[in-house]
NUFI-461382 format. One record per residue (C-alpha): residue in three letters; z, y, x. Coordinates in steps of 0.5 Angstrom, whole numbers, plus 2048, in hexadecimal, padded with zeros to 3 digits. Example, Ala and Ser with C-alpha at 12.3 -4.5 7.8 and 13.67 -1.06 7.14 Angstrom:
2
Ala8107F7819 Ser80E7FE81B 
//
This chain:
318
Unk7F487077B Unk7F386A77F Unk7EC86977D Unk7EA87177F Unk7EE871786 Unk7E986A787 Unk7E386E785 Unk7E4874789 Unk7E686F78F Unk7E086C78E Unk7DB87278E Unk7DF875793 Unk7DE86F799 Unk7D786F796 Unk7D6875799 Unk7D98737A0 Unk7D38707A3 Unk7CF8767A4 Unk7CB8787AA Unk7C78807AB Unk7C38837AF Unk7C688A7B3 Unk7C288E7AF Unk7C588B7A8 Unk7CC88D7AA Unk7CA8947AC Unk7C78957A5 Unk7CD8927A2 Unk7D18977A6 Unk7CD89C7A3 Unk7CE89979C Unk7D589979D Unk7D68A079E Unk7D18A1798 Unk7D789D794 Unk7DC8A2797 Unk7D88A9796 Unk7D78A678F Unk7DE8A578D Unk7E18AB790 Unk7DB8B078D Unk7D88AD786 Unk7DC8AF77F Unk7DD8A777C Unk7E18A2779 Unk7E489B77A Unk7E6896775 Unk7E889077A Unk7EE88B77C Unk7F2889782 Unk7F2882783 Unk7F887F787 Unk7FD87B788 Unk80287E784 Unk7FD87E77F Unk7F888377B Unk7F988A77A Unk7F488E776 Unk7F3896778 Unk7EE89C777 Unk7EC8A077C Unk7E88A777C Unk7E68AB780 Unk7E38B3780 Unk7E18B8785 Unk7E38BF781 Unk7E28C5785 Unk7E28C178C Unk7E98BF78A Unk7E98B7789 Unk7ED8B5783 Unk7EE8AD781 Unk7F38AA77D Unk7F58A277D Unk7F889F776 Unk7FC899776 Unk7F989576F Unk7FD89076E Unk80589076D Unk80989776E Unk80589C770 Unk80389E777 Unk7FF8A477A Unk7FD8A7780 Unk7FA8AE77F Unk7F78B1786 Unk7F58BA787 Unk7F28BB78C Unk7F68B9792 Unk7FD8B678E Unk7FE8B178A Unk8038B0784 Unk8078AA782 Unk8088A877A Unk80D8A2778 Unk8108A1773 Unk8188A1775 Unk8168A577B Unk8178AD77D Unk8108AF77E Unk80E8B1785 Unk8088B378A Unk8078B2790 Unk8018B5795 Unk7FA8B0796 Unk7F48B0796 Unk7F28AB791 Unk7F68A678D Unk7F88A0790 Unk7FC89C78B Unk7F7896788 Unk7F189878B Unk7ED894791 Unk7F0898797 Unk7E7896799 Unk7E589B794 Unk7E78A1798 Unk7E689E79F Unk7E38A17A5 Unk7DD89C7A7 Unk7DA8A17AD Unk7E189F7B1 Unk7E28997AE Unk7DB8967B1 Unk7DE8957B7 Unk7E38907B6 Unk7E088C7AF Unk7D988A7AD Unk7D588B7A7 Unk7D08857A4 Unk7CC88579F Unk7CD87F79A Unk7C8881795 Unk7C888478D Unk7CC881788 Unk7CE884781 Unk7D588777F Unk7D688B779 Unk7CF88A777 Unk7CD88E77D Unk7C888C783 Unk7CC88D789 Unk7CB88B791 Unk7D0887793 Unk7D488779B Unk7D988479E Unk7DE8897A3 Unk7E18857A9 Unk7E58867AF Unk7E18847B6 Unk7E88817B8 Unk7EA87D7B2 Unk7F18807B2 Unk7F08837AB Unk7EE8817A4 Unk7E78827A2 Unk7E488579B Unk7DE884797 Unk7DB88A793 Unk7D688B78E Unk7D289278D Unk7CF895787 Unk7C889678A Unk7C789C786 Unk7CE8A0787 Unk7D089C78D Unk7D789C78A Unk7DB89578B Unk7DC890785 Unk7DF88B789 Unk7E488A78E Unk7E6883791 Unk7EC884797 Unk7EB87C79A Unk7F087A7A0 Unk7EC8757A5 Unk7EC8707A2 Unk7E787379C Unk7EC872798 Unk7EC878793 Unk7F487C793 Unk7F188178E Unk7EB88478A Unk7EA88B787 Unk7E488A782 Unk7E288F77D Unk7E188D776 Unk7DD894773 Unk7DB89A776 Unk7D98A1775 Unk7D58A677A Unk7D38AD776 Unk7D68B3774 Unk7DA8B1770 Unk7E08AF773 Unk7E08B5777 Unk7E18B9770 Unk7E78B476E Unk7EA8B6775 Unk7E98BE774 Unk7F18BD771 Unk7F48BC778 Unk7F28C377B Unk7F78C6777 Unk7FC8C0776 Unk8048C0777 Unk8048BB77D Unk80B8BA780 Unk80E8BD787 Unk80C8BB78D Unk8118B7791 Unk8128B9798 Unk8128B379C Unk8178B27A2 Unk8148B37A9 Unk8168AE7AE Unk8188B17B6 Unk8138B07BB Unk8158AA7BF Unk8128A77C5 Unk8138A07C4 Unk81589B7CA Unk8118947C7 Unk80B8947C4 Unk80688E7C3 Unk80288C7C9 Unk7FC8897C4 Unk7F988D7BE Unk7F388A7B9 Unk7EC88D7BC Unk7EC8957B8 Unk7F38967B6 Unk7F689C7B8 Unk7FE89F7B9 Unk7FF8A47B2 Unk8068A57B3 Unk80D8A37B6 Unk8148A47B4 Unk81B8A37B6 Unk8208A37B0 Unk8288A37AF Unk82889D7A9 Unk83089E7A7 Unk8318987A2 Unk82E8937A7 Unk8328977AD Unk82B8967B0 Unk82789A7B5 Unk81F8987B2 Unk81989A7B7 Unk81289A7B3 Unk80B89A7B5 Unk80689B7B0 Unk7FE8997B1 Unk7F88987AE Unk7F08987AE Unk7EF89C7A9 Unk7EE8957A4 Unk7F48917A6 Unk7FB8947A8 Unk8028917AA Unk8088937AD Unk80D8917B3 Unk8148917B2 Unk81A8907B7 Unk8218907B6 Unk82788E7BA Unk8288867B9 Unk82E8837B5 Unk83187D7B2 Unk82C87D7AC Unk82587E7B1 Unk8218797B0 Unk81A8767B2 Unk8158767AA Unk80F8777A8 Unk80E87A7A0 Unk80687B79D Unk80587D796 Unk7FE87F795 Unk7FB88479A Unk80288579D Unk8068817A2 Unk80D8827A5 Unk80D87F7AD Unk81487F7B0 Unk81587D7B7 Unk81D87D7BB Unk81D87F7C2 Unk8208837C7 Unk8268857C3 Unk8208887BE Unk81E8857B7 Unk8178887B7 Unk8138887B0 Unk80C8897AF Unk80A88B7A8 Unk80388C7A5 Unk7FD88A7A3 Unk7FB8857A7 Unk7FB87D7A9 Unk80187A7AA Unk7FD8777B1 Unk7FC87F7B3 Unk8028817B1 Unk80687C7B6 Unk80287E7BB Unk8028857BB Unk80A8837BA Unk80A87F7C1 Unk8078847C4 Unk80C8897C5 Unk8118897CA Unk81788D7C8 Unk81A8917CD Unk8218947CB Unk82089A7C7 Unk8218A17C9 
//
């Protein structure tokens, strides 16, 4: 395991040193969005791995365009099975132990590279795309690029594109130092009919209910952060009752279409107290100050999230 994180460090910092032209990072951006259009309208099959941290997973993903209706399925290969199913607009959860359940969405988010189904016509604005060259996965010739931020405040990825399919066989997620946080790298796959007809059972399949989620008031908040990252965009914000902490907790989330973090604050108490947690993509930044305890959750760096965490001022709520 030591050796493989070595290696793919290694590979990873060798691509940090490349230099482009504008006109190479347009044409990119141009690859890129090709990679999403093929994702989301191709009929094709992935066998591939998630290298992180916490280990490697194994998992087949398919995906069809039936009837101008989208379907996939995710399948957990090793250990108690686990499957996402997604019709159309909803998404269904199968785990074993667990009642089934549907949410409402457009694709399915559990295990997949949140890149793949990304918008790069706004994301132009606060990230660069460089052409790094042709490399080979999966037996594949692909196009390699690196995505990354124009401030530094977030992580960067490397992605490798079939040339033919401009599916991506490979995902890198970096931090900024280079150091490789997680991989998605396909092992085999498929792009033919084929896998539209193994998928023609979930037209009529029984899936479970859809849960109805639970809408939040509509609150004007008295903080807000005074610093964001270049491109991130207020999503939503909510003030909720938390009855087993006796607490008040104030949210905002945000995202750039990419990368997505949340700000918290509650009233502070005996147990509040400065910290800062990071497993993987994800990191936890908590600041007391003013009487509030101000948490910033998402998938950013530490450096980034106490930033945005010490830039907010928080005035007494309403």
């Amino acid at each position: 395991m030591k050796q493989l994180w070595c290696a793919v460090s290694l590979l990873a910092g060798s691509l940090l040193y490349t230099s482009t032209a504008p006109a190479q990072t347009s044409a990119s951006g141009a690859l890129l969005q090709q990679m999403e259009q093929a994702s989301q309208s191709l009929n094709y099959e992935f066998a591939y791995i998630n290298v992180s941290r916490l280990g490697i997973e194994s998992l087949r993903y398919r995906h069809a365009v039936i009837n101008n209706r989208v379907f996939a399925q995710l399948l957990q290969m090793d250990g108690p099975r686990r499957e996402v199913i997604q019709r159309g607009n909803d998404i269904s959860y199968f785990e074993a132990g667990l009642d089934p359940f549907t949410l409402p969405g457009n694709h399915i988010v559990d295990a997949l590279p949140p890149l793949m189904f990304a918008d790069f016509s706004r994301l132009s604005s606060a990230y660069d795309f460089i052409p790094v060259g042709r490399s080979r996965i999966a037996d594949q010739l692909c196009e390699v690029m690196r995505i990354v931020s124009r401030d530094g405040s977030r992580y960067s990825y490397v992605v490798w594109l079939d040339v033919d399919t401009r599916l991506p066989l490979r995902i890198d997620l970096l931090d900024r130092d280079g150091e490789t946080l997680e991989q998605f790298r396909v092992i085999s796959f498929a792009v033919d009919e084929g896998v539209r007809n193994l998928m023609l059972g979930l037209e009529k399949a029984n899936l479970p209910p859809t849960l109805s989620l639970p809408v939040g008031d509509k609150v004007q908040l008295n903080w807000q952060p005074t610093w964001l990252p270049a491109g991130m965009t207020l999503i939503s914000q909510s003030r909720r009752d938390i009855p087993a902490l006796n607490k008040t907790v104030e949210s905002r989330l945000y995202s750039d279409g990419l990368f997505s973090f949340a700000i918290n604050v509650t009233p502070a108490d005996k147990n509040s107290v400065a910290q800062t947690l990071r497993t993987g993509r994800r990191t936890v930044q908590t600041e007391v100050r003013n009487n509030s305890e101000i948490t910033v959750v998402g998938e950013i760096p530490p450096a980034t999230a106490k930033r945005i965490a010490d830039s907010i001022d928080s005035g007494p709520a309403k």
